[in-house]
Backbone as CSV, one residue per row, in Angstrom:
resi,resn,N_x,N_y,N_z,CA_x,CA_y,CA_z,C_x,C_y,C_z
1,UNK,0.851,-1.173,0.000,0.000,0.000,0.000,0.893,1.232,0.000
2,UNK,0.471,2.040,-0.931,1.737,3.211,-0.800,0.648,4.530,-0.122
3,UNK,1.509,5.090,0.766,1.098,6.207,2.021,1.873,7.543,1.353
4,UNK,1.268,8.325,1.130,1.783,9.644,0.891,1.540,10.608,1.455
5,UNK,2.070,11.747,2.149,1.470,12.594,3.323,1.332,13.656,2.096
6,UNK,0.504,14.632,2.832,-0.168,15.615,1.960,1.284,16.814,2.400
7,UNK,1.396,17.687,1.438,1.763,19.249,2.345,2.815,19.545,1.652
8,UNK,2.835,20.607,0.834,3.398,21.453,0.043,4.441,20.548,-0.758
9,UNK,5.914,21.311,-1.334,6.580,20.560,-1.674,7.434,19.261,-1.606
10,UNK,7.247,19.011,-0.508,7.756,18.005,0.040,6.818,16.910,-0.183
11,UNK,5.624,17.130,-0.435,4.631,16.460,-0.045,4.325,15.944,-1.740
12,UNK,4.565,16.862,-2.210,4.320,16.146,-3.637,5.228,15.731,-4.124
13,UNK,6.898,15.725,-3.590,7.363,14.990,-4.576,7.704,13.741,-3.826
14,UNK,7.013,13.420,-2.634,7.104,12.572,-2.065,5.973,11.376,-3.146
15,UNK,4.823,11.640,-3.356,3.748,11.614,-4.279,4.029,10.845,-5.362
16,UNK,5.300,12.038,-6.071,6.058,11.736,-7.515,6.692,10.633,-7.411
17,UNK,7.576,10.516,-6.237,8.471,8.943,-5.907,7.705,8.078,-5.548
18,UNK,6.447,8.130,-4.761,5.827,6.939,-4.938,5.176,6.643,-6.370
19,UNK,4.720,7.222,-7.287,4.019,6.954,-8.215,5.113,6.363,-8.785
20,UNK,6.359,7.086,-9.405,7.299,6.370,-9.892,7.957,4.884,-9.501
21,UNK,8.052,4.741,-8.489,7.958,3.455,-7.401,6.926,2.673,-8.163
22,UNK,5.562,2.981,-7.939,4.412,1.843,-8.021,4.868,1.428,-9.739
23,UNK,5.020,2.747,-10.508,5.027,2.244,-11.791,6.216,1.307,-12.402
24,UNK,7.072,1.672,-11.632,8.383,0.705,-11.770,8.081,-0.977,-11.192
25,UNK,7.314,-0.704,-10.591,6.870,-2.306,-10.560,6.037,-2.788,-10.905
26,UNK,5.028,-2.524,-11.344,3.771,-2.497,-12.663,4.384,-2.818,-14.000
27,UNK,5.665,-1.919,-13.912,6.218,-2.472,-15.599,7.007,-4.077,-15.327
28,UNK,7.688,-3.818,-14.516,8.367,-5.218,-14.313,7.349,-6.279,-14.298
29,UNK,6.107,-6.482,-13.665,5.298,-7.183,-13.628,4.559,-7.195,-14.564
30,UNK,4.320,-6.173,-15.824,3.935,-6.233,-16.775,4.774,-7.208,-18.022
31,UNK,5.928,-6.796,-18.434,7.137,-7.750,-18.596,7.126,-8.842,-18.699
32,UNK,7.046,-9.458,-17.042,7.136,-10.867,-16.861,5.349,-11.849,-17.618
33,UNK,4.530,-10.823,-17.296,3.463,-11.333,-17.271,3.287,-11.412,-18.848
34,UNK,3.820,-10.418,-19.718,3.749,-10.595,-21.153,4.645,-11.541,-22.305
35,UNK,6.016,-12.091,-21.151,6.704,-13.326,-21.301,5.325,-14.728,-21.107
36,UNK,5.131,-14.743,-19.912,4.442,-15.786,-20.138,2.944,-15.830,-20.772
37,UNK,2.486,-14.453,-21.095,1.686,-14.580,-22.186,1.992,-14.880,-23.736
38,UNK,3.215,-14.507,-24.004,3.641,-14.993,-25.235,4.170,-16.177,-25.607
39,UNK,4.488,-16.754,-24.313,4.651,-18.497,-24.415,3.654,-19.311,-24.844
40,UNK,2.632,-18.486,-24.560,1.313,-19.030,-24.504,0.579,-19.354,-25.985
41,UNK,1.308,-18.132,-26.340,0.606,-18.252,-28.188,1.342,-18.721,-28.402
42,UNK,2.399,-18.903,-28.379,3.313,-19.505,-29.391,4.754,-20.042,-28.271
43,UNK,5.996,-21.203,-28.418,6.843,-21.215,-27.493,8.162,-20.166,-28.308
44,UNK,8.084,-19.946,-29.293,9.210,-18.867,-29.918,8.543,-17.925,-29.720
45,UNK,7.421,-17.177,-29.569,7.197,-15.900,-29.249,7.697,-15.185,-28.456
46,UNK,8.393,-14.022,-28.792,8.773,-13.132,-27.647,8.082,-12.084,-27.488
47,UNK,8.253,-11.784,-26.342,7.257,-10.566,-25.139,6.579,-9.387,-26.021
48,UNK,7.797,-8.551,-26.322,7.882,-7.616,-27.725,7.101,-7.890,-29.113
49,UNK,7.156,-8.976,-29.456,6.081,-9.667,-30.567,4.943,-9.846,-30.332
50,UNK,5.064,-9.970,-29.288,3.161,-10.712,-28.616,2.381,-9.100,-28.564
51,UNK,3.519,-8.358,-28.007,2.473,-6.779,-28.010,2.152,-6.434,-29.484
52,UNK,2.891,-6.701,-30.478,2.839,-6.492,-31.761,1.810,-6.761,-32.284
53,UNK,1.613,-7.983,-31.898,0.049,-9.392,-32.342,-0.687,-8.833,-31.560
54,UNK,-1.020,-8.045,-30.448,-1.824,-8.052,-29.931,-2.518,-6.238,-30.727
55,UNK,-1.471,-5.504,-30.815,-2.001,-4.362,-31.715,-2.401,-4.907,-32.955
56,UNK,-2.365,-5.599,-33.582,-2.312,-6.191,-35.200,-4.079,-6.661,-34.902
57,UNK,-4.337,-7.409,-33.650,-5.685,-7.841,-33.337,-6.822,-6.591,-33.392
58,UNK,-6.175,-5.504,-32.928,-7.081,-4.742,-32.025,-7.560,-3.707,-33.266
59,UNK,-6.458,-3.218,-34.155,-5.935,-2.410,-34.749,-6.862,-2.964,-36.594
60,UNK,-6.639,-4.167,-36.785,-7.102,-4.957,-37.976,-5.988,-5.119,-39.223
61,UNK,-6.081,-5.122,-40.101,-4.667,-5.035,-41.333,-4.285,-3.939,-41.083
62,UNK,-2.924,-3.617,-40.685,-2.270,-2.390,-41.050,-0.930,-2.749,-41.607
63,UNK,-0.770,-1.481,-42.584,0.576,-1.391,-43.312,2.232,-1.440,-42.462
64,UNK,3.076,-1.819,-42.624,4.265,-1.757,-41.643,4.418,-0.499,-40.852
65,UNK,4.416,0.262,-42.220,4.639,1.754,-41.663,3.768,2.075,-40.534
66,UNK,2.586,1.783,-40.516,1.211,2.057,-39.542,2.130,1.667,-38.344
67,UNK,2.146,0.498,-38.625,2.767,-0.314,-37.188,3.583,0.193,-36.388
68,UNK,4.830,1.091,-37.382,5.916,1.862,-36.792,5.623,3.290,-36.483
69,UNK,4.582,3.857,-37.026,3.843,4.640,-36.266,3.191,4.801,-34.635
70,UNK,2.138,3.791,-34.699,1.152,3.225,-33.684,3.066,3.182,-32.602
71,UNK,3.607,2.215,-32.643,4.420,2.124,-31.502,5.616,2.792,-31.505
72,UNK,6.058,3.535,-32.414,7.022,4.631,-31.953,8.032,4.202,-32.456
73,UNK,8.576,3.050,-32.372,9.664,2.330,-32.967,10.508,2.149,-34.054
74,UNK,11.445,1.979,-33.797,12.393,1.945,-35.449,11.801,0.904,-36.305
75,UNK,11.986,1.479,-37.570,11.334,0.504,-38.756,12.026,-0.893,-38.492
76,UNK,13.305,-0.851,-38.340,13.821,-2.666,-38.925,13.632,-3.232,-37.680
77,UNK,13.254,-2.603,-36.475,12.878,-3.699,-35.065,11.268,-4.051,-35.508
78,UNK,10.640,-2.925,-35.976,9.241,-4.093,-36.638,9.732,-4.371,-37.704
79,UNK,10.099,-4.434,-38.336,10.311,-5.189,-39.551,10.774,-6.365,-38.975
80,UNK,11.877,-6.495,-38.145,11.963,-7.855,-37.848,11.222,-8.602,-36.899
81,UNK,10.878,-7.697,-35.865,9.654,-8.507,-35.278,8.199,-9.037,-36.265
82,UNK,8.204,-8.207,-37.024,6.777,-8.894,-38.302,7.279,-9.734,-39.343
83,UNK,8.662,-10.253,-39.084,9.512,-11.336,-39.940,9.382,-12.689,-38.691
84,UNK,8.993,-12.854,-37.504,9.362,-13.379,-36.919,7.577,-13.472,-36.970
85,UNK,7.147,-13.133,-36.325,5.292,-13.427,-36.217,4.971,-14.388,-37.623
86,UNK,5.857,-14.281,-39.269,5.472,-14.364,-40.205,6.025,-16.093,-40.353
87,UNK,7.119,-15.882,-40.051,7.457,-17.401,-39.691,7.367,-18.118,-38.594
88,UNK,6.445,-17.662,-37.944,6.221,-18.477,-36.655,4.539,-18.905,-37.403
89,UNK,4.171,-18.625,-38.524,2.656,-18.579,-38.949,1.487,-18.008,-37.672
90,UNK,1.880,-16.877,-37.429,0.902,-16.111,-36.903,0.774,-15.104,-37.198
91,UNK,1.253,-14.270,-37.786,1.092,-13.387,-39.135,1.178,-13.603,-40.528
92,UNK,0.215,-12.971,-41.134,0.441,-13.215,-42.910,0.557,-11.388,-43.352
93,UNK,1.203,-11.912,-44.893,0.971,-10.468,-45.737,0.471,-10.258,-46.735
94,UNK,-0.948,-9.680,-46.850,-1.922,-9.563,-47.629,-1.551,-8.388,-48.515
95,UNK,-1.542,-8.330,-49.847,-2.153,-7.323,-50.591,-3.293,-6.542,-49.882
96,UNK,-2.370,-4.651,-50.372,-4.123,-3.706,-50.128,-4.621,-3.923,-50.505
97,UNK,-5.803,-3.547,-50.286,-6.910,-3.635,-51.261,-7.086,-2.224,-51.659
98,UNK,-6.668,-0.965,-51.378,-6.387,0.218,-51.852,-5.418,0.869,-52.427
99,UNK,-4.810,-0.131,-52.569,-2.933,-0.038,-52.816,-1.966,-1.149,-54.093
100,UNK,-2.846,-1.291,-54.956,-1.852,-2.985,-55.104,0.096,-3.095,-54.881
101,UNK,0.121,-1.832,-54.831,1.942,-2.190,-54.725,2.239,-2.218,-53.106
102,UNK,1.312,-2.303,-52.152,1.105,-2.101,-50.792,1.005,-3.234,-50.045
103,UNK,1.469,-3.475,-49.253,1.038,-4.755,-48.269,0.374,-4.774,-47.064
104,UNK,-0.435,-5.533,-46.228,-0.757,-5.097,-45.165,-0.523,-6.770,-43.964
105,UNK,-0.562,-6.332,-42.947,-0.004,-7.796,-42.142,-1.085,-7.986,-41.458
106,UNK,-1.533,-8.976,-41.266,-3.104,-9.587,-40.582,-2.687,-10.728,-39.544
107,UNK,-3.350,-10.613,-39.005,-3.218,-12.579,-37.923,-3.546,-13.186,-38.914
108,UNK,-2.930,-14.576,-39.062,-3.822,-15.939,-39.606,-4.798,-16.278,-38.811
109,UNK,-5.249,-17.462,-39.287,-6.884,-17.937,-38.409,-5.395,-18.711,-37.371
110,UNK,-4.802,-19.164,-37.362,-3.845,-19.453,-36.030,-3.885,-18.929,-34.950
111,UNK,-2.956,-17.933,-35.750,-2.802,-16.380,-34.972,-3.688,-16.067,-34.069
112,UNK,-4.875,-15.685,-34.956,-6.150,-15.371,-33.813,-6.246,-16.082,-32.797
113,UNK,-7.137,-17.437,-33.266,-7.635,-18.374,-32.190,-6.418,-18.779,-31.311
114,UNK,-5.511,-18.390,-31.230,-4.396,-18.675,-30.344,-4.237,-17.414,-29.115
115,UNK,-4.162,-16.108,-29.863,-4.362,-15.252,-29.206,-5.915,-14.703,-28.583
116,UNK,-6.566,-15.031,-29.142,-7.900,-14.732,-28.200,-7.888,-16.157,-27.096
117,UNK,-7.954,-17.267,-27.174,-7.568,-17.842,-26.265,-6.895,-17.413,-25.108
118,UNK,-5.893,-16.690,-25.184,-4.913,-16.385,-24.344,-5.616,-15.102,-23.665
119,UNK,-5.957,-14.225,-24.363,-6.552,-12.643,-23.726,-7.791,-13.242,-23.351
120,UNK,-8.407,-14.140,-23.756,-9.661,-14.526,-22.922,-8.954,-15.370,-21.617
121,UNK,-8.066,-15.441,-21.584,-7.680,-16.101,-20.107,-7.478,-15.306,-19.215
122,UNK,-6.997,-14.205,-20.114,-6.005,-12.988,-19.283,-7.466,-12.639,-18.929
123,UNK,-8.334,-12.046,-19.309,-9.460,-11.728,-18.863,-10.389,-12.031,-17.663
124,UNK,-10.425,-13.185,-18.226,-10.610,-14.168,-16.976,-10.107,-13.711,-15.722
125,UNK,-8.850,-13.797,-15.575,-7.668,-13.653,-14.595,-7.857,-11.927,-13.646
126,UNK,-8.245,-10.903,-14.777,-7.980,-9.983,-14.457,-9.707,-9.780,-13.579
127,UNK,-10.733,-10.285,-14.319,-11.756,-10.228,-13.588,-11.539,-10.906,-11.909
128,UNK,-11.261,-12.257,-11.631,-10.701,-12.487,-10.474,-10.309,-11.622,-9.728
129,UNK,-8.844,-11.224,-10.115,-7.930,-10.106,-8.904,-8.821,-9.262,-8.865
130,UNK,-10.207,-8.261,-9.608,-10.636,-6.913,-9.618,-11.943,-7.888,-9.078
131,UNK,-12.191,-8.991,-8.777,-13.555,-9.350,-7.575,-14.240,-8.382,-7.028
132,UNK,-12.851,-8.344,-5.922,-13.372,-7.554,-4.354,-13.031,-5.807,-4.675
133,UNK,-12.703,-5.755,-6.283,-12.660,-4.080,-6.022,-14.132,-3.423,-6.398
134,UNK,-14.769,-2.097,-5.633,-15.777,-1.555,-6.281,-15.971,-1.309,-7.315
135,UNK,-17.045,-1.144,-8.190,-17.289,-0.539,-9.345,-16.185,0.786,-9.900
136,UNK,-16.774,1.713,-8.702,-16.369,2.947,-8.838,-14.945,3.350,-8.383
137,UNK,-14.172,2.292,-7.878,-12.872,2.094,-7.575,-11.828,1.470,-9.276
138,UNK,-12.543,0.696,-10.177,-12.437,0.424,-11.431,-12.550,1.337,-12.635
139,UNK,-13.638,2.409,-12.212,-13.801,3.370,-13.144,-12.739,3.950,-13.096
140,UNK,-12.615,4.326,-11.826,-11.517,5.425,-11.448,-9.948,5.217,-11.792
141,UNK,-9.956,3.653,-11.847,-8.450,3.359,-12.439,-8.259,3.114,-13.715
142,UNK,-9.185,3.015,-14.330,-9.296,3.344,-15.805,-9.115,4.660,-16.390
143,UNK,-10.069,5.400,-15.694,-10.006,7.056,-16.172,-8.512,7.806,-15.838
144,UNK,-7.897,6.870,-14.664,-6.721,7.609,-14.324,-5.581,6.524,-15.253
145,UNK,-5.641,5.447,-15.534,-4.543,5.110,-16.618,-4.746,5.624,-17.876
146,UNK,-6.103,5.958,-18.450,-6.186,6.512,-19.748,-5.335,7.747,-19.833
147,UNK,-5.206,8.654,-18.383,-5.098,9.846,-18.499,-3.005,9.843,-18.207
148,UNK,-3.198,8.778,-17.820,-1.458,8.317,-18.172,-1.062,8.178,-19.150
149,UNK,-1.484,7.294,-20.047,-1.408,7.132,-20.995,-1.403,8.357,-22.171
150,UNK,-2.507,8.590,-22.509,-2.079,10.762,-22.651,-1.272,10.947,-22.301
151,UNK,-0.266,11.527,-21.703,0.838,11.820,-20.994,1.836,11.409,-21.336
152,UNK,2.048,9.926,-21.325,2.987,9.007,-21.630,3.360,9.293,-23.160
């Protein structure tokens, strides 16, 4: 449980180090937890790929470039991470259909039913731990990660 006392400057950057604190272990635990979600689809999947597949799900066909957009990243780390989804057969590369000299990268029917499997577990899982939290204790951590996220 992190305790933060209220009161002027001291008080908030006391605030700042705990938030930074909580989030530093949220990511680590995010990490680990996205290792063994990517074992899950696949045993060559790595952590980094699985977030890839999991935007590619959410997101629908997008072009490489999109991809390196959406996550910020240098072109040849997706490029090679969408070389690696492609031979693991959980990604394919479709012709645009607005584009013919264009490509776009999709899940296979693999792909999918492998990964919804898995986020329907995670789901599962996450409903559990959030049981005993209120409604309005859920809203509130939603509205306040969205608003991280902004930020971020």
């Amino acid at each position: 449980m992190v305790e933060v006392t209220n009161g002027g400057e001291g008080g908030r950057r006391g605030a700042e180090e705990a938030v930074e604190r909580e989030l530093a272990v949220l990511f680590r635990r995010a990490r680990s937890v996205s290792m063994s979600l990517a074992a899950k689809v696949h045993p060559g999947l790595d952590s980094a790929a699985y977030g890839l597949l999991v935007l590619i799900d959410d997101a629908g066909p997008l072009r490489g470039s999109d991809v390196v957009e959406r996550l910020g990243l240098d072109k040849s780390t997706v490029s090679r991470q969408l070389g690696e989804l492609v031979s693991l057969g959980l990604v394919e590369r479709v012709p645009d259909p607005s584009d013919g000299r264009a490509r776009l990268v999709q899940l296979t029917p693999v792909g999918r039913e492998r990964l919804h499997d898995v986020r329907s577990e995670r789901r599962r899982q996450a409903r559990e731990h959030f049981s005993s939290w209120p409604t309005q204790d859920l809203e509130q951590l939603a509205r306040l990660l969205a608003r991280l996220n902004e930020v971020l």
